[in-house]
C-alpha positions in Angstrom: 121.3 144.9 16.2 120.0 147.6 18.4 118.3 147.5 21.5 114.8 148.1 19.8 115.4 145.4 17.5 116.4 143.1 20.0 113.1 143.8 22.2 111.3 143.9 18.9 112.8 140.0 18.5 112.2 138.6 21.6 108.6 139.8 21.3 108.1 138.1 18.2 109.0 134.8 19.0 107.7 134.8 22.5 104.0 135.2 20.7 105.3 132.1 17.9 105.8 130.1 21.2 102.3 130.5 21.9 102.6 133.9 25.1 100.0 136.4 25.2 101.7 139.1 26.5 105.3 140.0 26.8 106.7 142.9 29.2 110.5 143.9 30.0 111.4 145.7 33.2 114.9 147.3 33.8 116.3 144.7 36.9 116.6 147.0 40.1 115.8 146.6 43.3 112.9 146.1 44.5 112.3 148.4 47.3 108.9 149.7 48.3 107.9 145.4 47.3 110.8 144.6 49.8 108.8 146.8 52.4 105.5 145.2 51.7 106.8 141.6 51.4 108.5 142.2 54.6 105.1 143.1 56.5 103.6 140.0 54.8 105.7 138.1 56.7 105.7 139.9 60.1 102.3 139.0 60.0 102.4 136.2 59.5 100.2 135.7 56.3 102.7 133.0 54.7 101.1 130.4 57.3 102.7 127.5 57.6 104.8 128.1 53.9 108.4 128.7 55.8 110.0 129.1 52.1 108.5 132.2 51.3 110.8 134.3 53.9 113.9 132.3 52.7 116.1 134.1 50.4 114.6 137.6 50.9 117.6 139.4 49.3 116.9 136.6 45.4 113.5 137.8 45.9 114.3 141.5 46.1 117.2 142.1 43.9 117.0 140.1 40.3 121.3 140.5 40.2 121.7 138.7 43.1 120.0 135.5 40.4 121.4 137.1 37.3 125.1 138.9 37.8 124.8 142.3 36.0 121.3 141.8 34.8 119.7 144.4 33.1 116.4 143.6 32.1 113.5 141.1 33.3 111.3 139.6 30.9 107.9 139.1 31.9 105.7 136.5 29.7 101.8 135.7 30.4 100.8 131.7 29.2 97.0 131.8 29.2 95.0 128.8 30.8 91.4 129.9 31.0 88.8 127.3 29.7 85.5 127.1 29.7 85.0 123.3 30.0 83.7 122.8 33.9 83.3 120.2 36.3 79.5 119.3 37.4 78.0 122.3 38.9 77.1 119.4 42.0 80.8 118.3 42.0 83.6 118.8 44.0 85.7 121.8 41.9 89.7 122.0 41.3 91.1 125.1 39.8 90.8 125.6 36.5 94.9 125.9 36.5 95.4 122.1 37.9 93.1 120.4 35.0 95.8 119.1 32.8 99.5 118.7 32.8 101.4 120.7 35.4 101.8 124.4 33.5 105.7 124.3 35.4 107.0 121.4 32.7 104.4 123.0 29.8 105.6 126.5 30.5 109.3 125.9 31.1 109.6 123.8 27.9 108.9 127.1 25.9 111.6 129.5 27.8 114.1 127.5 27.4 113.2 127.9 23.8 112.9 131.7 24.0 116.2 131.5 25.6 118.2 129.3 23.3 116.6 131.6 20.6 118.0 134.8 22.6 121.0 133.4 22.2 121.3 131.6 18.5 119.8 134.9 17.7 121.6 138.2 19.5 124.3 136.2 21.0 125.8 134.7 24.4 124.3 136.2 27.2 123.6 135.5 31.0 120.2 135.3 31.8 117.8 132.4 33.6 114.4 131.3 32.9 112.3 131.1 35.9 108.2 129.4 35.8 107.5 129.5 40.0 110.5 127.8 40.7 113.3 130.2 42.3 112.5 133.0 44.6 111.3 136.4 42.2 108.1 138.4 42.7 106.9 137.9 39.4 103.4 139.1 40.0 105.4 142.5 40.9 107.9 142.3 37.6 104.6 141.7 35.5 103.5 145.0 37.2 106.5 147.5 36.4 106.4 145.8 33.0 103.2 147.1 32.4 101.1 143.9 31.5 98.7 144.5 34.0 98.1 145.4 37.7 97.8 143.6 40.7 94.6 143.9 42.4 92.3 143.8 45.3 92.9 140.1 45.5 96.4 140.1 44.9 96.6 138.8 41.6 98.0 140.2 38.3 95.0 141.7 36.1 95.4 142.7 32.6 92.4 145.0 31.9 92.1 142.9 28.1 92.1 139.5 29.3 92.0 139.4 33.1 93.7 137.4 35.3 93.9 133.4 34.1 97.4 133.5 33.5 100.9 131.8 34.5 103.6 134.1 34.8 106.8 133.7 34.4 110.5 135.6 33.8 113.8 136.0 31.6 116.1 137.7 33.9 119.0 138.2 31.7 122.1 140.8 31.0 120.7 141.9 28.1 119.8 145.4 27.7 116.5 145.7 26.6 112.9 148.7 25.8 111.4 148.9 29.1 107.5 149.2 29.0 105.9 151.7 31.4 103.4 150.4 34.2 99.6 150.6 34.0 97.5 152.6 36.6 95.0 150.1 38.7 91.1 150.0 37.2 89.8 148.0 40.3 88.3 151.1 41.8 85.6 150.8 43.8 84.7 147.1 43.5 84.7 144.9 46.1 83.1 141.4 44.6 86.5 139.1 45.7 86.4 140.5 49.1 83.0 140.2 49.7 83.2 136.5 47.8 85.8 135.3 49.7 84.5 132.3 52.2 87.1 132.5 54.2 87.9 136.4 54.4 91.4 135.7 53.5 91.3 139.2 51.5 92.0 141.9 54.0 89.0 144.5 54.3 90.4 147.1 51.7 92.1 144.5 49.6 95.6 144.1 47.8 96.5 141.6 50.7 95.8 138.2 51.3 96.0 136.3 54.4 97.6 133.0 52.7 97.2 130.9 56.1 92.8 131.8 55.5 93.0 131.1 51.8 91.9 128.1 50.6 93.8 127.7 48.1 96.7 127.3 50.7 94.2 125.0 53.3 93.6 122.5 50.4 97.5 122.4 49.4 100.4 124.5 51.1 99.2 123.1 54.4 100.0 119.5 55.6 98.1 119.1 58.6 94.7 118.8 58.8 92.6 121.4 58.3 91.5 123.5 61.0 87.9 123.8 61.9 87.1 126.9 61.9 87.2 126.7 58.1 84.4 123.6 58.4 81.2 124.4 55.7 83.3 127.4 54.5 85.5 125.7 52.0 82.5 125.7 49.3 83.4 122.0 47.7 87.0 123.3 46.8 89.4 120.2 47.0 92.2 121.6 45.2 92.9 125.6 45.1 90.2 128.0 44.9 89.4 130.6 42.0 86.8 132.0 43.6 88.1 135.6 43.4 88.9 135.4 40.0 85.1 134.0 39.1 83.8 136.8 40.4 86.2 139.7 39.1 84.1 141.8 36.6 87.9 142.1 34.4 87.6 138.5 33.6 84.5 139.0 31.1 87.2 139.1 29.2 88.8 135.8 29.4 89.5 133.9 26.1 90.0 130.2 26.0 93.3 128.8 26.2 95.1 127.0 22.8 97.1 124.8 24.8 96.4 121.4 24.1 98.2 119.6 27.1 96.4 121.7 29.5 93.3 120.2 28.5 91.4 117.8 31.5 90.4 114.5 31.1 87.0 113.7 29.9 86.3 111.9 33.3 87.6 114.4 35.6 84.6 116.6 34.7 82.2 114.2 34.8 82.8 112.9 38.4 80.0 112.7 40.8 80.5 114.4 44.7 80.1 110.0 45.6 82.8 109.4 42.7 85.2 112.0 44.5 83.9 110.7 48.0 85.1 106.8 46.7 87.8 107.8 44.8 91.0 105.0 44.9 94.4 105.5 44.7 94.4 104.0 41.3 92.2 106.3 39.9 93.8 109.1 41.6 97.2 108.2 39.6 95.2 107.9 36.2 93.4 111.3 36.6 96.5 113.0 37.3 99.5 111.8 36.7 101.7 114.6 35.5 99.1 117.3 37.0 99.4 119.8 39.5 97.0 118.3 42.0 99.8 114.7 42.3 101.2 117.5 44.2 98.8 117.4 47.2 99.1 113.2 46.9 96.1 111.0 47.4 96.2 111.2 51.0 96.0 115.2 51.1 93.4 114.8 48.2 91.2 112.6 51.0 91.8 114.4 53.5 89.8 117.6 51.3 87.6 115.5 50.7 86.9 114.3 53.7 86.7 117.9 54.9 84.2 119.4 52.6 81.7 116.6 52.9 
């Protein structure tokens, strides 16, 4: 088969496995992201997330993951809903209301990749869902399925931003797409949203060590008070900025069955959150992203925001 046929495949069965958009980069190095990722971190925006200036050279340079890799693989997994919490509630991201999107999204490329495979034939590539060192808001960039904007995240001018992201890089030589030029513009409605003025003045960077999204689970002590009666009843992440991005009119509703929330989650009371046991935490999400933060880093946001 040729290299358009072999694009033409993967494409294909990526949208059977249930992705919205595909996009294929040529792997190169990253430079002008290595310069920018590199200032990040001088300033210290990572906060108190040590890991993300380990393996610098993984995140810059996809054939230091993949030997002789020759094209990245870009794949959005939609998780928009429009089922909310009580508007009087404590709120969770919308991304953290059913099972953990890592095991959900995973499941399906290692499908795509065994299908590669079974398909076009051996090759070296690796499937990554969050879970190794690669810029994949960046690779979704160059692949052309979107742009990142003022508040860092990747926004695809059909659908918006409510996405998980995740990469093929592989040896296979692949149709690269072209990027897309940024429509933010003028706007300013994350920054000016923002509680905690994690977005920096002009956007396109974010403080993570202000963002509550990183106070209510990257961080591990307790919150600091200068944050107190900012946080804006967010126990668990924040998606603020992406409530408030004009592009995300456009949202559809997700089709993905295990990411939908349990009845009771979105009927608990601020006093049901405030009371909540241990037992109760386990049943409402077991198998969730939020187990991540553990019941005593769940209280402790409570506790915080009351």
């Amino acid at each position: 088969m040729t290299k358009d046929k072999h694009t033409d495949l993967i494409r294909a069965k990526a949208h059977d496995l249930g992705f919205s958009f595909v996009g294929i980069a040529k792997a190169e190095k990253m430079d002008e992201e290595s310069q920018r990722l590199e200032d990040w971190l001088n300033k210290n925006h990572h906060g108190g997330m040590a890991y993300m200036a380990n393996h610098f050279e993984l995140r810059t340079d996809p054939t230091k993951l993949v030997s002789g890799a020759k094209s990245v693989i870009s794949l959005m997994y939609n998780y928009h809903t429009d089922l909310k919490p009580l508007e009087s509630s404590y709120k969770i991201s919308t991304y953290a209301y059913g099972r953990d999107y890592h095991k959900v999204v995973r499941k399906k490329m290692k499908q795509l990749l065994a299908f590669i495979r079974e398909e076009i034939g051996e090759i070296d590539g690796r499937a990554f869902v969050d879970s190794a060192p690669v810029l994949e808001r960046d690779w979704a960039k160059r692949s052309g399925m979107g742009w990142i904007g003022k508040n860092t995240l990747l926004i695809n001018p059909k659908v918006g931003s409510y996405y998980f992201l995740s990469e093929i890089i592989s040896d296979l030589d692949l149709v690269s797409d072209e990027p897309i030029k940024d429509y933010c513009g003028t706007c300013t409605k994350c920054i000016d949203a923002c509680p905690t003025d994690a977005i920096s003045e002009n956007g396109y960077v974010v403080d993570g060590s202000k963002c509550i999204s990183y106070l209510t689970i990257e961080l591990k002590e307790n919150i600091p008070l200068q944050f107190k009666d900012q946080m804006e009843d967010w126990i668990f992440g924040c998606d603020i900025c992406q409530e408030v991005c004009p592009w995300n009119r456009f949202a559809e509703r997700h089709n993905e069955s295990e990411f939908e929330p349990k009845a009771e989650l979105l009927e608990m009371t601020k006093t049901d959150w405030q009371e909540i046991t241990e037992e109760v935490f386990n049943h409402l999400f077991e198998g969730t992203p939020v187990k991540r933060t553990k019941y005593e880093g769940l209280r402790r946001n409570i506790n915080f925001s009351s």
